[in-house]
N, C-alpha and C positions, 0 to 999 in steps of 0.2 A: 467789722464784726458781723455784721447783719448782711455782708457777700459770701461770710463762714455759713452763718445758718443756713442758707438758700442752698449751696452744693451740698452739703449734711440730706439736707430735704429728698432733693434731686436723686442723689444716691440710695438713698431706701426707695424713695417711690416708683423709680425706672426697670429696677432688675423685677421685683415684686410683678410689676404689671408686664416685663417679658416673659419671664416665666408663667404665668396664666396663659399668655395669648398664644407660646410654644405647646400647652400642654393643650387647651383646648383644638391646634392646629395640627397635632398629631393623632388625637383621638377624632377628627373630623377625617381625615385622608385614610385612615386603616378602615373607616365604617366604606368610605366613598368606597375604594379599594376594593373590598369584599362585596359590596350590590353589585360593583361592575364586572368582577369578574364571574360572581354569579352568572347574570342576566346574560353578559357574552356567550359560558358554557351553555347555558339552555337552549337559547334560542338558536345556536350550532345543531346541538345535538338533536333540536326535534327537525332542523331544514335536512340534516344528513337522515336520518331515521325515512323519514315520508320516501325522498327519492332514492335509498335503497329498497325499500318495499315496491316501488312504484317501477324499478329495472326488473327485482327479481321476479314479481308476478308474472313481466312479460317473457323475461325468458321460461320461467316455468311451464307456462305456457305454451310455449314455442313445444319445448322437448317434446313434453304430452304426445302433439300434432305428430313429430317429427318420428316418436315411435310407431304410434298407428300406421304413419305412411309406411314406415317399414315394414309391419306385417303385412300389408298387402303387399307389398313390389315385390317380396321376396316369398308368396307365395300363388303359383297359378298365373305370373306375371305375363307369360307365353302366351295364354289363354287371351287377351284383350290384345286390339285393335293399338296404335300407335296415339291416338285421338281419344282413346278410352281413360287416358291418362289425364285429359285438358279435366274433363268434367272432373276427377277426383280433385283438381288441387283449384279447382280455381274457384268453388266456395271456401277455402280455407281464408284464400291471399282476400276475398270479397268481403266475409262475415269478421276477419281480424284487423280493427285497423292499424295495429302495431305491426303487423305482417307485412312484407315490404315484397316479397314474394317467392316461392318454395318450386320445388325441383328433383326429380327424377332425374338417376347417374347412373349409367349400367358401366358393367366392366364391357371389354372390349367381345361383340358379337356373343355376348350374353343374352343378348334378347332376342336378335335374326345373326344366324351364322354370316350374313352375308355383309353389317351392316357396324362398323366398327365403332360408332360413338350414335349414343341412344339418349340422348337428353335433353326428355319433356321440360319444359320451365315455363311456368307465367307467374307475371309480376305487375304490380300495379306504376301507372303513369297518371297525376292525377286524380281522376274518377275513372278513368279505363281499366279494364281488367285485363293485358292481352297477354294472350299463351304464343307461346313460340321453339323455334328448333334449330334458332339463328345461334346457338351455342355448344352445338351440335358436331362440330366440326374439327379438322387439324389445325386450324391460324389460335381457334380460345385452345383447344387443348385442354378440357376441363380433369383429365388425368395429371396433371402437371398442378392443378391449384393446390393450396393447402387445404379445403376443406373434405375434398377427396383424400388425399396422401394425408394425412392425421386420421378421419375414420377408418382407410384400410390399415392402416399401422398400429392405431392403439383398440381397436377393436370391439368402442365403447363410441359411446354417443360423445361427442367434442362438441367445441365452439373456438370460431376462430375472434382474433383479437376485433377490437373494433376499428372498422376502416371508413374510410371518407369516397363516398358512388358520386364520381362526376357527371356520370348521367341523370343521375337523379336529384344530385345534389344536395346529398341527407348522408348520416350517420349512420352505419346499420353494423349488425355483427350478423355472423351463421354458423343457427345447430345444425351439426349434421352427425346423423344417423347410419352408421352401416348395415348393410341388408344382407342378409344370408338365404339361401335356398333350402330346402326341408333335410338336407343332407349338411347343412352347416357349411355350404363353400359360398367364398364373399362375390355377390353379387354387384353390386354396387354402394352407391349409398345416396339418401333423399336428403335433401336441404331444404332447414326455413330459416328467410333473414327477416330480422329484427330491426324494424326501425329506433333509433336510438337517439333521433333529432333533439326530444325532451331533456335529455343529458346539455347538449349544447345551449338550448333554450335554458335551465335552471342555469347555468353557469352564467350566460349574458345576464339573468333577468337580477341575478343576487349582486353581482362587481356594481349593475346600476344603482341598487338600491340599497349597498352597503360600503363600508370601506375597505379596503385591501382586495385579493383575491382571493379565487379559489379554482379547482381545477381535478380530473377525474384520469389517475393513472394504472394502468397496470401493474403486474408482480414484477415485471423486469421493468418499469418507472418510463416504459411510452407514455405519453402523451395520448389521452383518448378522449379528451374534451378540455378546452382551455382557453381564456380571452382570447389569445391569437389563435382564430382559425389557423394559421399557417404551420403551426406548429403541429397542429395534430394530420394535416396536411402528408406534410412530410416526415411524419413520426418523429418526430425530436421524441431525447431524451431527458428524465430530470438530471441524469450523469454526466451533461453534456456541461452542466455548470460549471465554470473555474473557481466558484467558491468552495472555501474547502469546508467552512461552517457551513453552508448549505448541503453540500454532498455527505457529511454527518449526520445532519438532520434528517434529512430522505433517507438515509440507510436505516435509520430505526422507523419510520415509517414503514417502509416496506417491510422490514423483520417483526414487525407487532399490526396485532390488529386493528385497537382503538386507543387511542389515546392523546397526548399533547405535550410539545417539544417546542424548541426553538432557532435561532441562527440570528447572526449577524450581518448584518446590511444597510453597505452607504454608512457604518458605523451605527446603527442603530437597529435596535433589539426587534426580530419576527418573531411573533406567537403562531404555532402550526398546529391547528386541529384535526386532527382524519381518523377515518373508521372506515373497516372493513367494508364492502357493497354487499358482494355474493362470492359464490363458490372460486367463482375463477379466479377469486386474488383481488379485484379493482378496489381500488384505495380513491376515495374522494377526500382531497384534502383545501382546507379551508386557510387563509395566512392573511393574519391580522398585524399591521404593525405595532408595537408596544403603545407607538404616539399615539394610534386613534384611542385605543382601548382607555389609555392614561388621559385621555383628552381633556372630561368632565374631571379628573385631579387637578390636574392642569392650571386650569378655570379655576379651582378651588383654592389652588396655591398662588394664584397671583391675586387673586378675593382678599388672604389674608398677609400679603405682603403688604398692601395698598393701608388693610386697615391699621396694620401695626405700625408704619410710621406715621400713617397719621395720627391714631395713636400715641406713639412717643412723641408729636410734635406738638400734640393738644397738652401733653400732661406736662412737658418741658416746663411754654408758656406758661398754664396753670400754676406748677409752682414757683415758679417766677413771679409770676404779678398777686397768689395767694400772699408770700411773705413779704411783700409791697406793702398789702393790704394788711396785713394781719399785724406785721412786726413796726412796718418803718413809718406810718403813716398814723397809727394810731401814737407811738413814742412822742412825735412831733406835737401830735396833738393836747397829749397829756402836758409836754412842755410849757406847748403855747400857754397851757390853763394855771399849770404851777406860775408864770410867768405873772401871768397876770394877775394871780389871787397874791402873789408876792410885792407887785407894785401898789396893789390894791391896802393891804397888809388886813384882810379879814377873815382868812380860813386860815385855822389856827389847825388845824386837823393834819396841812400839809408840812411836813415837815422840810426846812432849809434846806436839812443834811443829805437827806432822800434828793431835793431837786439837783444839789450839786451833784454826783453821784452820776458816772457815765458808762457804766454797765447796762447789763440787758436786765440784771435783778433789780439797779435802781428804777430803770422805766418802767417794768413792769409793775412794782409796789403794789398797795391796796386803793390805786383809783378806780372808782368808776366806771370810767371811759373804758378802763382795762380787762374788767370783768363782762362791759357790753361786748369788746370786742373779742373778750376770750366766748360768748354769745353765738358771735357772729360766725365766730370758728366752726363751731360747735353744727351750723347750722349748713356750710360753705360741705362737711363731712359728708352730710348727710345727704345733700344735693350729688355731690360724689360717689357716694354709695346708689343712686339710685340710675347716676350716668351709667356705670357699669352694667347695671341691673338691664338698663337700655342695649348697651354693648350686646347684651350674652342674649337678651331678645334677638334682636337682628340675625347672629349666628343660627339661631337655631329656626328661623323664617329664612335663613340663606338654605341649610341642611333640606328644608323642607320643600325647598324648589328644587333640588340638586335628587331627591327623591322622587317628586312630581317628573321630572325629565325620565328621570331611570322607569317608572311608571309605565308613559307615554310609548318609550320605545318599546316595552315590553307588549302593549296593546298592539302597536303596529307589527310586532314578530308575531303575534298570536291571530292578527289578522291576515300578515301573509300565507302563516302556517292552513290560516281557514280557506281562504283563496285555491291555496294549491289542491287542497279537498274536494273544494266544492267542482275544480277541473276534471278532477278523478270520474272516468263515467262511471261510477259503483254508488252505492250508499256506502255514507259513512258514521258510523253511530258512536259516540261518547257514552262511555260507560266507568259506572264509580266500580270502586275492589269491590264492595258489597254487590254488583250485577243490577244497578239501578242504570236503566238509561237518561243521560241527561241530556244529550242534544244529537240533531239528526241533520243531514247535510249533502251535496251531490243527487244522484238521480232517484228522485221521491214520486216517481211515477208510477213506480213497477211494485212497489208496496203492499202488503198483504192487508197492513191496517191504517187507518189515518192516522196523520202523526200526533193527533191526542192521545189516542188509545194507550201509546208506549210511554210517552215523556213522563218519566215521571215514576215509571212503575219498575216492578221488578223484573226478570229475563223469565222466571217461573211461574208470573202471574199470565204472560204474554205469549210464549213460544209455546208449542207442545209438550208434554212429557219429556217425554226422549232425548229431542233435542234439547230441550232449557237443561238436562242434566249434565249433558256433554257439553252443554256453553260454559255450564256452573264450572264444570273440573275444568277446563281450559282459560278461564279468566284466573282460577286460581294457581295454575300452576306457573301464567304470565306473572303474577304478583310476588312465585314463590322462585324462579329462577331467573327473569328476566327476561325471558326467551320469546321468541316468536311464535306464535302456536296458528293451528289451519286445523280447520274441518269443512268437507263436503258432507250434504244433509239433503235429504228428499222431503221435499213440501208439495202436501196436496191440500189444491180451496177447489172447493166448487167445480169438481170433478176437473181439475185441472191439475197436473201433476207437473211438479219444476224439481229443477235441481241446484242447488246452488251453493256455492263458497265460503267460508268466512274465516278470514286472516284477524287476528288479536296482536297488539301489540302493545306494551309499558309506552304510557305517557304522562308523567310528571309523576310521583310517590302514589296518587291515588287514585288515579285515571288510565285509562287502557282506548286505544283507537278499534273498533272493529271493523274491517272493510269490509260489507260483502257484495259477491258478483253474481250475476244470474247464469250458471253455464251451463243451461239446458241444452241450447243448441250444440254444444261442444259434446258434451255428454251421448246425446244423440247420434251426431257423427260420428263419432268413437265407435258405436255400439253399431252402427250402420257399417262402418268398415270391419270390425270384425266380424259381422254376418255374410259378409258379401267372403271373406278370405277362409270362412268356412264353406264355401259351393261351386259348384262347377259352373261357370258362367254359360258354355256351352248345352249342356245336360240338365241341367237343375239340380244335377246331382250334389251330397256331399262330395267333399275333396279329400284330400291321402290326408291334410292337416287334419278334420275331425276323424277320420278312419280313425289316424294312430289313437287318440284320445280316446273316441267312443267306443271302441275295440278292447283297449284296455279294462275300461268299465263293465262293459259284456262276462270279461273271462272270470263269469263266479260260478261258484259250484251248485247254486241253483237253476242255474240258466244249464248246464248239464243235460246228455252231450250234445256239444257246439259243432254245425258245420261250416267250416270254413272254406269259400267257394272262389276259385280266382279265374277268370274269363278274359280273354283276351281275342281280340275285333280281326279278322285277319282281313287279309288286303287291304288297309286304309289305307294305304302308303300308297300300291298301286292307283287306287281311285283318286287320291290328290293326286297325284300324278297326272292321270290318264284325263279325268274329269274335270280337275278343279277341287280346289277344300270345300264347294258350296257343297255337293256332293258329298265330301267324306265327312263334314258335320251334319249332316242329314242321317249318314249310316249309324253314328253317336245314338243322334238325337233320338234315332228309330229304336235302337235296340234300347235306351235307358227308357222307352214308353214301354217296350218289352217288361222290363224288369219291374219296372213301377207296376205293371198291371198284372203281376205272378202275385200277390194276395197273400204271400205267404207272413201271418201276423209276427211280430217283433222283428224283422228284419233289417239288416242294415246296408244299405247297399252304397258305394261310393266310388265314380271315376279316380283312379288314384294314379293313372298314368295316360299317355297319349294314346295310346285306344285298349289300356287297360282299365278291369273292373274287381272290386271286391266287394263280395256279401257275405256276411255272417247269420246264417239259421241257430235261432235257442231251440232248445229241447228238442231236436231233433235228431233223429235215428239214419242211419246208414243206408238204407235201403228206400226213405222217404226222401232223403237227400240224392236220391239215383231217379226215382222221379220225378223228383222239382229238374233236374237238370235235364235231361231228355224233354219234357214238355216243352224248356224253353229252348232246345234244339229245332224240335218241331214247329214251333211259332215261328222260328228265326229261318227255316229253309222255305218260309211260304211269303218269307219280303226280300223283292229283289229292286238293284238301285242301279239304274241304268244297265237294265238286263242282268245286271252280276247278282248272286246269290249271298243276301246278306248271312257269313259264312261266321261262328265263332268255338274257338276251345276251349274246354273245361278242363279240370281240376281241383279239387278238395280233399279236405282233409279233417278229420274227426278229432277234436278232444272231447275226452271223455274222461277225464282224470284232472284235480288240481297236477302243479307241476309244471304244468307245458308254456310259456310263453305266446302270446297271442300274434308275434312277429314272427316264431318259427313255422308255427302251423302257416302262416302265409305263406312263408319260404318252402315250406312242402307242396301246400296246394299248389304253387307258381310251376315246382318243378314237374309235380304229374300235367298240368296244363302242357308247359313246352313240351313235354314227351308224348302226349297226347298229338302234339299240333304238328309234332316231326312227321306220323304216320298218316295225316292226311294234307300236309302241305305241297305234296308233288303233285297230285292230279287235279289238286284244286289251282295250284297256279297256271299248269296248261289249261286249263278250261276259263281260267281268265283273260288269260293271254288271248285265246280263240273270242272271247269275246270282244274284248276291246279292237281287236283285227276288224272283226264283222261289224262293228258298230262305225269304227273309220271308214268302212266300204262302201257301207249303209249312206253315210252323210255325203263322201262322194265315190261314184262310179270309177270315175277316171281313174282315181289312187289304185283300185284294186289291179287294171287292165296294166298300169305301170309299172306294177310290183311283179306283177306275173310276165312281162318280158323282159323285164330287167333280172328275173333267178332263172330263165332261161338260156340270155347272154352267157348269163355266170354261168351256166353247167354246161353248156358249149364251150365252151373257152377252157374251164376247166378240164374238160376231156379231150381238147388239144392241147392243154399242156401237161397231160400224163398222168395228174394227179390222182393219188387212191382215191374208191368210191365213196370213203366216209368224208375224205374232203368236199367230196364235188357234191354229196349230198347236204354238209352245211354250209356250203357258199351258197349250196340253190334256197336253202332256207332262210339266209342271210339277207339274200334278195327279196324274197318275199317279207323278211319281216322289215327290211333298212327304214321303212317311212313308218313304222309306226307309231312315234312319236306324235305322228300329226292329229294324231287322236285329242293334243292338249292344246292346237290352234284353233283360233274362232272357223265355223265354219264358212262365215263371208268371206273373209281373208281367202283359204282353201279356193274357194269357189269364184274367188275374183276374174269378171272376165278381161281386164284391162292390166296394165304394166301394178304391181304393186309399189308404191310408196315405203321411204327410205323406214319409219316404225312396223309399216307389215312384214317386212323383210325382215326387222330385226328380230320382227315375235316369227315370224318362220325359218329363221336359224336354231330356235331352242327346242326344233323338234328331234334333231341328236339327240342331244342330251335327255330330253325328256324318255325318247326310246330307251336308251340306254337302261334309267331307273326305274321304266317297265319289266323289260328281259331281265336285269340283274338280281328283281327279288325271287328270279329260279335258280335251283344252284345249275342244273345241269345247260343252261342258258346264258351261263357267263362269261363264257368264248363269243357268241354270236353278239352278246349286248357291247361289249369292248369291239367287235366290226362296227356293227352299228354308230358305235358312238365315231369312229374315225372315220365313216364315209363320205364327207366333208372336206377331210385334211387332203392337203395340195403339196406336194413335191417340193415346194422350194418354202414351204413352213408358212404361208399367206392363208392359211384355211382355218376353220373354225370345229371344235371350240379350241383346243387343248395349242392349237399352231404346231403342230408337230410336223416333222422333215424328213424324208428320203424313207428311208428302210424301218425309223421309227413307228412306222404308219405300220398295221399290220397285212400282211399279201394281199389276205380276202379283203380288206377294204379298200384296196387301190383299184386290184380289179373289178370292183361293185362300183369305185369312181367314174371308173373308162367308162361299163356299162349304161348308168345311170345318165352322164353325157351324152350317151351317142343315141339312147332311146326317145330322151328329152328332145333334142333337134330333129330324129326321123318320126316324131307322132306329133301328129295334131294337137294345137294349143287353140286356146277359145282366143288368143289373140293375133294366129297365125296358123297358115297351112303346115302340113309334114314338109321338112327339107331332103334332100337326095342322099342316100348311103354318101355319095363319093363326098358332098359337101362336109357329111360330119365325120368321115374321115380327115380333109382337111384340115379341117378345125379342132381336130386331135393331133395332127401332127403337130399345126400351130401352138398347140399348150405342152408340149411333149419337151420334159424337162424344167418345167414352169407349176403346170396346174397334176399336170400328170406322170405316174414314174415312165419315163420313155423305153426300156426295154419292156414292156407291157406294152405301149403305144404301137410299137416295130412290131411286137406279135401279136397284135388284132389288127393291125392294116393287112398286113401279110398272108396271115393266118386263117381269119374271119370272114370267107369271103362268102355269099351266098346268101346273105342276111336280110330279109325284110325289114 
């Protein structure tokens, strides 16, 4: 009976105490559960937060640069030097350390007709800054790259995906900008690459210091930064996965912004965190296995497996040796004592009938013993109730370590989160929703105020007006949409004037990150390049870019009537030619001191073409516009530039009425200029021609004495061979003009008395051609300039420039060939005597079919006789 009682017992007291330790064991793992998954989302979402701000600044950045460079390259780009380009880019690649290095792309002989790939590039190595043109070529093909062929295609400023420089061994991506000319046709396009090393660096430095991975993909799920270098290497993709839960998972990745999903793997649950980067799509995604995140569960579920059997094994026992104690031990004793007050026979109080009697009701009766030990029960309860009372302590000093860890780790995410800050070269300020700053962080050098002044205070008691207003509306509009907010702001201390940045971002319900950045110098440059793409590097003058603008502005009805004056430089062509460009930028440079030094108040004057000019007179009248232009005739026929008559045409035109567009009046003034310039363009180009003749004569004698027997040949010859007088009179001019090209070789060369050298020879082959673009800017002179340019070419196609053959060659310059041979061997050279008629007969016969057309050769041996 008392083995009944004990199971009876057992049975209440065991379910009772699992049911407590199940209830308390579920309400301990939902709490654990929700802090961890908490503390997980946070400290994600502020490590992805920072290193999306910290990519998009720098691309942002990049663009900025990448547009500037555009304006300049695509305007007045012809105007600079090849070299004029290092200096624009190579403060860019020096002053940005995220800049890895930027670049100049022209389309093909867009920049020199001559010269089919034009691309300036420097880049950094190191601490080197070096520019280069080793990319310049057909083996890169930089026509052929994607950063090229995407700007000329979409038309827009692009970026290419992010790729891996084995030269440099870094990460980088490139904006690239396409360039247009003031007429809107694509000129090329300039690049800046972005270093993006810090991507690969956050991704190593987080797998070390946390569990799982994480990884930075593109819209189409490349690979652009990931534990395995190798993969981003060779562009894996996440599609390349054969799981099919994983390729699920990534496809809602990529089709949403930000958010959190999961997959299957090795049979066990992934947690996938990611959010959006930037514009171009990049997805940084974060993958937590379920195990770590459940880890501190875990722990907590094997805590209270442990204690619930021991537990059930403590309270077994207990009531086991309880009803020992309570029931069978005291019965016994009661016994003994009925026993013996029975043998005794003096407690008359115990009854016989009672002792006999072998139920639980007979032992228990009204002894004593029974009411101590029902006492001791009583007491055995209460030590029980207080065991528990200990139990549910411990849990909740277990709870409060299991808290203390969640804690800890949240310290160390808020310290790495500060780390990564304090790497940021910017200041970084902590600011409450109310615009109280609380902590300050990163580079505290460049500071307007010590950092007591602010800690502490409001953004209105600190900043300026102005600015503390537009801080106020942009913390609160962070608070009111979530959003990312940016203001540039002009700061002046102590007569020093900055400019500088500041990005706002949500951090945590009541806090906001403020970066800001000094980009004075940026600002600067900027303003510096567009100064420099408003002026004629040449001239000093404005350019056609401010013309069109400032012009526009001009055309109001108090500035009434407007003359519109278009000038154009004649013979520059000629004198580059003939001289050199040092010369035809001289003729520029001369007439734009002209113009500068005409006084005429509000004027606007601007190179707007290669030796064109426009000026704009206000309130000026018709007739005062006829002597502003004459005067500066007169100024201009009294400067001459290696003898020649610095020579220009006018035209203009009057509004005098709203209506008119300030682009047509230029299209009229142009066209009375060219019509002007038709009627004095023939006697001024022969009188040019006569000069640059007598200037060649000038530097050497010899030329003239060669010219002048050589157009006598010709007209002898020509009048044994029948030809009209109008022929024999332009071959003899032919002859006198064939060398005048040599006007554009050095005159040492010319005047060398020894054998010339294989580069003197090749610069005195280009006196053809030079001649040629002399005579050919006369119209009535473009017969003799096409002999000229062929008196060179040789019979069997070996001559220079054009290599042309046989009958291609034209008559008069085959026979200015013969001539110009047979003269050369019969006259005195400073490195040799005159040779014999008969000799340079031979030696025509010997080229005859070769060098020379041979029925010409047969009729001057034959023909020609008589000839000094």
């Amino acid at each position: 009976m008392l083995s009944h009682i004990r199971m009876k017992m057992l049975l209440i007291v065991i379910p009772v105490l699992c049911m407590i330790l199940i209830l308390s064991y579920n309400a301990s793992v939902k709490t654990a559960k929700r802090l961890v998954d908490h503390e997980t989302s946070e400290r994600i979402s502020a490590e992805k937060e920072i290193q999306k701000n910290i990519i998009e600044k720098n691309m942002n950045d990049a663009a900025e640069i990448s547009r500037a460079l555009a304006v300049f390259a695509g305007n007045g780009c012809k105007d600079y030097s090849s070299d004029y380009f290092f200096h624009i880019l190579k403060p860019i690649v020096q002053d940005n350390q995220f800049i890895l290095g930027a670049g100049f792309w022209y389309e093909p002989y867009a920049y020199d007709k001559s010269q089919k790939y034009m691309g300036p590039y420097v880049y950094r190595d190191g601490d080197r800054i070096i520019p280069t043109f080793d990319y310049s070529n057909a083996d890169y093909d930089y026509f052929s790259q994607d950063y090229y062929a995407l700007a000329k295609k979409t038309n827009n400023i692009v970026w290419t995906d992010m790729y891996y420089d084995q030269t440099s061994n870094l990460y980088m991506i490139t904006c690239s900008q396409p360039v247009y000319d003031d007429n809107g046709k694509f000129m090329g396009c300039v690049t800046v690459d972005v270093g993006l090393s810090s991507m690969q660096k956050f991704i190593s430095d987080y797998i070390a210091g946390h569990a799982g991975t994480t990884y930075i993909i593109n819209r189409e799920g490349t690979y652009l930064a990931a534990e395995s270098e190798a993969a981003v290497k060779v562009k894996s993709s996440v599609f390349d996965s054969p799981n099919q839960s994983y390729l699920a998972a990534v496809s809602e990745v990529i089709s949403s912004d930000n958010g959190r999903t999961s997959y299957i793997k090795n049979k066990q649950e992934i947690t996938v965190f990611y959010k959006t980067l930037n514009d171009l799509g990049w997805k940084i995604v974060f993958e937590i296995p379920e195990s770590s995140i459940n880890k501190p569960i875990r722990q907590l579920s094997d805590t209270f497996i442990w204690i619930f059997g021991i537990s059930l094994l403590f309270m077994s026992l207990t009531v086991f040796i309880l009803t020992g104690r309570i029931i069978d031990h005291p019965v016994k004793a009661i016994l003994r004592e009925i026993k013996e007050i029975g043998d005794r026979s003096f407690d008359q109080e115990v009854s016989r009938e009672l002792v006999k009697r072998r139920d639980e009701f007979g032992l228990i009766g009204k002894s004593l013993n029974e009411m101590k030990q029902q006492l001791k029960q009583s007491n055995e309860k209460l030590e029980y109730s207080l065991k528990e009372n200990v139990d549910s302590q411990k849990q909740l000093i277990l709870q409060n370590q299991i808290l203390t860890e969640r804690e800890t780790q949240m310290y160390h995410s808020l310290k790495y989160a500060h780390s990564l800050m304090e790497a940021i070269p910017d200041t970084v300020f902590v600011i409450s929703q109310e615009g109280v700053f609380l902590d300050c962080i990163g580079d505290l050098d460049h500071l307007f105020f010590k950092r007591e002044r602010f800690i502490g205070k409001n953004i209105t008691d600190v900043m300026p007006q102005s600015i503390a207003a537009k801080g106020r509306e942009l913390i609160d509009q962070v608070f009111l949409t979530g959003e990312n907010q940016k203001i540039e702001y002009e700061w002046t201390s102590a007569r020093i004037t900055e400019y500088h940045e500041l990005r706002i971002v949500k951090w945590f319900d009541d806090k906001a990150i403020a970066i800001a950045r000094n980009i004075t110098e940026t600002h600067n440059y900027i303003k510096e390049i567009e100064e420099i793409s408003y002026h004629d590097h040449i001239t000093g003058l404005h350019n056609r870019r401010y013309f069109d603008q400032a012009s526009k502005e001009l055309n109001q009805s108090e500035n009434y009537p407007i003359s519109v004056i278009f000038a154009d430089l004649n013979g520059l062509k000629m004198v580059n030619d003939s001289f050199g460009h040092e010369y035809g930028d001289y003729m520029l440079k001369r007439f734009a001191e002209i113009l500068a030094d005409s006084g005429k108040k509000g004027e606007l004057i601007s190179r707007v073409g290669g030796d064109e000019f426009a000026i704009i007179l206000r309130k000026t009248e018709r007739g005062e516009t006829d002597r502003y232009i004459r005067e500066l005739k007169e100024k201009c026929a009294k400067e001459t530039i290696n003898g020649i008559e610095l020579s220009v045409s006018f035209g203009y035109h009057m509004i005098e009425e709203s209506g008119m567009p300030i682009q047509k009046a230029v299209k009229l003034a142009e066209d009375e200029m060219y019509q002007n310039k038709l009627y004095e363009a023939s006697s001024r180009r022969s009188r040019t021609i006569d000069i640059i003749l007598n200037t060649l004569h000038e530097k050497n004698p010899r030329e003239e004495q060669h010219s002048q027997r050589v157009a006598e040949i010709c007209e002898i010859m020509a009048k044994q061979m029948g030809l009209p007088d109008s022929d024999v009179n332009k071959i003899k001019a032919a002859g006198l003009l064939h060398d005048i090209g040599k006007i554009g070789i050095q005159e040492e060369v010319l005047n060398k008395p020894g054998i010339l050298t294989d580069d003197e020879y090749q610069e005195v082959k280009k006196h053809s051609e030079i001649g040629y673009r002399i005579l050919n800017t006369s119209p009535n002179m473009s017969e003799i300039a096409e002999i000229v340019l062929c008196h060179h070419e040789r019979w069997d196609g070996k001559g220079y420039p054009k290599g042309r053959s046989k009958t291609d060659i034209p008559l008069f310059a085959r026979i200015i060939t013969i001539a110009d041979a047979y003269d050369a061997m019969t006259s005195d050279r400073s490195y040799r005597k005159a040779l014999p008629s008969s000799y340079a007969k031979s030696e025509l016969i010997k080229g005859s079919g070769e060098q020379f057309d041979p029925e010409l050769v047969d009729f001057f041996v034959n023909h020609m006789k008589g000839l000094n």
